[in-house]
C-alpha positions, 0 to 999 in steps of 0.5 A: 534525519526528520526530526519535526513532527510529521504532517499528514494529510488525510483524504476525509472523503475518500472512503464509502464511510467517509469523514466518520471512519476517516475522523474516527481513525485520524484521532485514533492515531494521534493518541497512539502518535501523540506530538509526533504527527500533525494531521490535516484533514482535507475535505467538506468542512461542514461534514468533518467539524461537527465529528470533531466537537470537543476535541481541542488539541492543536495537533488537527486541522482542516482544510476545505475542499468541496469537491469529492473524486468517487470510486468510478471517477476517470484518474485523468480528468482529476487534473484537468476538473477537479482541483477543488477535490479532496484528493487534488487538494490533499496531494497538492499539499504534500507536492508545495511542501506544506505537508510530508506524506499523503493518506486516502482510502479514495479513489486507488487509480486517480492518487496514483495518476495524480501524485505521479503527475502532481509530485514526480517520481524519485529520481532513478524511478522509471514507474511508481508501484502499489505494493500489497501485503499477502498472509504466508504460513510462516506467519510474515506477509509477502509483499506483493508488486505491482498489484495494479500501477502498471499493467504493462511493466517492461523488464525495467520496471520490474526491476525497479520494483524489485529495488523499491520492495527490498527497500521498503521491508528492510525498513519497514519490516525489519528485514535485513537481507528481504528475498525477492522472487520473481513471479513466472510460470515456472521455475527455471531461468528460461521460462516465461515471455520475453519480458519476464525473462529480461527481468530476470537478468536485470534483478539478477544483477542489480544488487537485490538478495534475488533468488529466482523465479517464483510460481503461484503457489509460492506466494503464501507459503512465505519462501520470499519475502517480496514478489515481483510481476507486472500489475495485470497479473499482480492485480488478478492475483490481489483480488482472488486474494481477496475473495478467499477471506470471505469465501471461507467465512460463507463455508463454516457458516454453511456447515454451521446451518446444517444443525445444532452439532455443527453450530457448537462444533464451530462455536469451540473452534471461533476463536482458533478460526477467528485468529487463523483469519485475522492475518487475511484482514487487510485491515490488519496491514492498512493500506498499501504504499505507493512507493516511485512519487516523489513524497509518501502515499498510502492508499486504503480500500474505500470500506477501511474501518477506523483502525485500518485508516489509523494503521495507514497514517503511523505507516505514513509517519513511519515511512518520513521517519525512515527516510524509505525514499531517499534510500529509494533513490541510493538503491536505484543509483548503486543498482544502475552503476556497472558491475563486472556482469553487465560492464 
């Protein structure tokens, strides 16, 4: 059991606000933290000291590194040319030991390529995942994988996920017994490609509380608990996700601006219309993990506020606590022993 304070290291120039969302929100945490955590914020020291000026507790470092990976930056060319970034320092100290979970609102593609090649995988992971939180109508989020890790999966992987996603909102969500669905064109065994079909069989049988096919259409309306696909479609499916939050704020400000009625009907109905969107904000989740790699990974969009940044650390502390990667690894290893199905 993890009984020491958790060491976190924090990406400080990952996000387009960065350090100041990064700072803002790694101080957030510690109140909400207290000793529970020690933070280390990687980045340009001369950018990040000055936002720390007054603070005294012992609980923050910083460790320099000059360089910055940005948005548009090839995840390959990280190991090779940039070892002096940020992200490369950062993972590099989770990998040596100095520090037990990883939190960046940089670069998604290069923390998943360079804590993949940096830190390994967990024994029995046959590819890490990124996971992604939708809103449902029943008021808990769908965990949707894989939202982009892999955008060619075979049916292995899918099952793997299946695996990894149980085990994370079992216990991370509170979940018990969590469904998983496996995303299709439709619902019937024999739908789908080959793929997809294959999986079927290998989630069928690998110990997860698996209930069939799932469509689109089931994704928000909460009838499982986790999603399974490859991270082509999760992805296309993620970003539409997205882009609805803010379609409909455009739409009630368009009724608003068609007169003074419509502006005082929408003024009555804001703090109904205010909640009802609040569970479509990533920032209320944080960010997603990157659950496979050998130590925990959170990654944040790159606009994330304070609070989201915040979120994503107490996740991190969360999921050291917890303990979600070697449960990970007894999952994979009870999934992969033969039963009378598949002997």
């Amino acid at each position: 059991m993890h009984t020491r304070p958790v060491r976190v290291v924090l990406d400080a120039m990952g996000g387009d606000h960065a350090p100041a969302h990064e700072v803002q929100g790694a101080l957030t945490a510690l109140q909400e933290l207290g000793t529970d955590v020690e933070l280390i914020l990687v980045g340009r020291e001369s950018d990040i000291s000055p936002l720390l000026a007054g603070f005294t507790k012992h609980s923050i470092r910083i460790i320099h590194a000059s360089d910055v990976v940005g948005m548009g930056d090839e995840p390959s060319s990280i190991l090779k040319n940039r070892r002096d970034s940020s992200l490369y320092v950062g993972l590099e100290l989770m990998r040596s030991g100095q520090a037990d979970a990883f939190v960046s609102t940089g670069n998604t593609g290069g923390v998943m390529a360079t804590a993949t090649m940096l830190c390994g995988r967990i024994p029995g992971v046959s590819r890490p995942t990124i996971g992604s939180f939708l809103p449902t109508k029943t008021g808990r989020p769908t965990l949707l994988l894989d939202v982009g890790a892999n955008v060619d999966s075979k049916p292995k992987f899918l099952s793997d996920y299946a695996v990894m996603g149980s085990v994370y909102a079992r216990l991370m969500l509170g979940i018990p017994s969590p469904t998983v669905g496996l995303l299709n064109v439709g619902e019937e065994e024999g739908k789908g490609t080959e793929v997809v079909r294959e999986a079927y069989t290998l989630i069928r049988n690998n110990g997860v509380n698996f209930v069939g096919n799932v469509e689109g259409r089931d994704i928000l309306s909460g009838s499982v608990d986790i999603v399974v696909c490859d991270g082509f479609e999760g992805n296309i499916v993620l970003k539409f996700a997205e882009s609805v939050l803010g379609f409909l704020k455009s739409r009630f400000k368009a009724y608003a601006d068609r007169g003074i009625v419509q502006k005082m009907i929408i003024g009555v109905f804001r703090p109904v219309l205010k909640s009802a969107l609040r569970d479509m904000d990533y920032q209320e989740y944080g960010g997603v993990p990157l659950l496979g790699i050998n130590g925990v990974a959170i990654i944040g969009h790159g606009s994330s506020s304070p609070l989201a940044i915040a979120n994503m650390i107490q996740r991190a502390v969360e999921m050291v606590r917890k303990d979600v990667n070697g449960t990970i690894q007894k999952a994979l290893a009870s999934s992969s022993e033969p039963t009378k199905e598949n002997v």
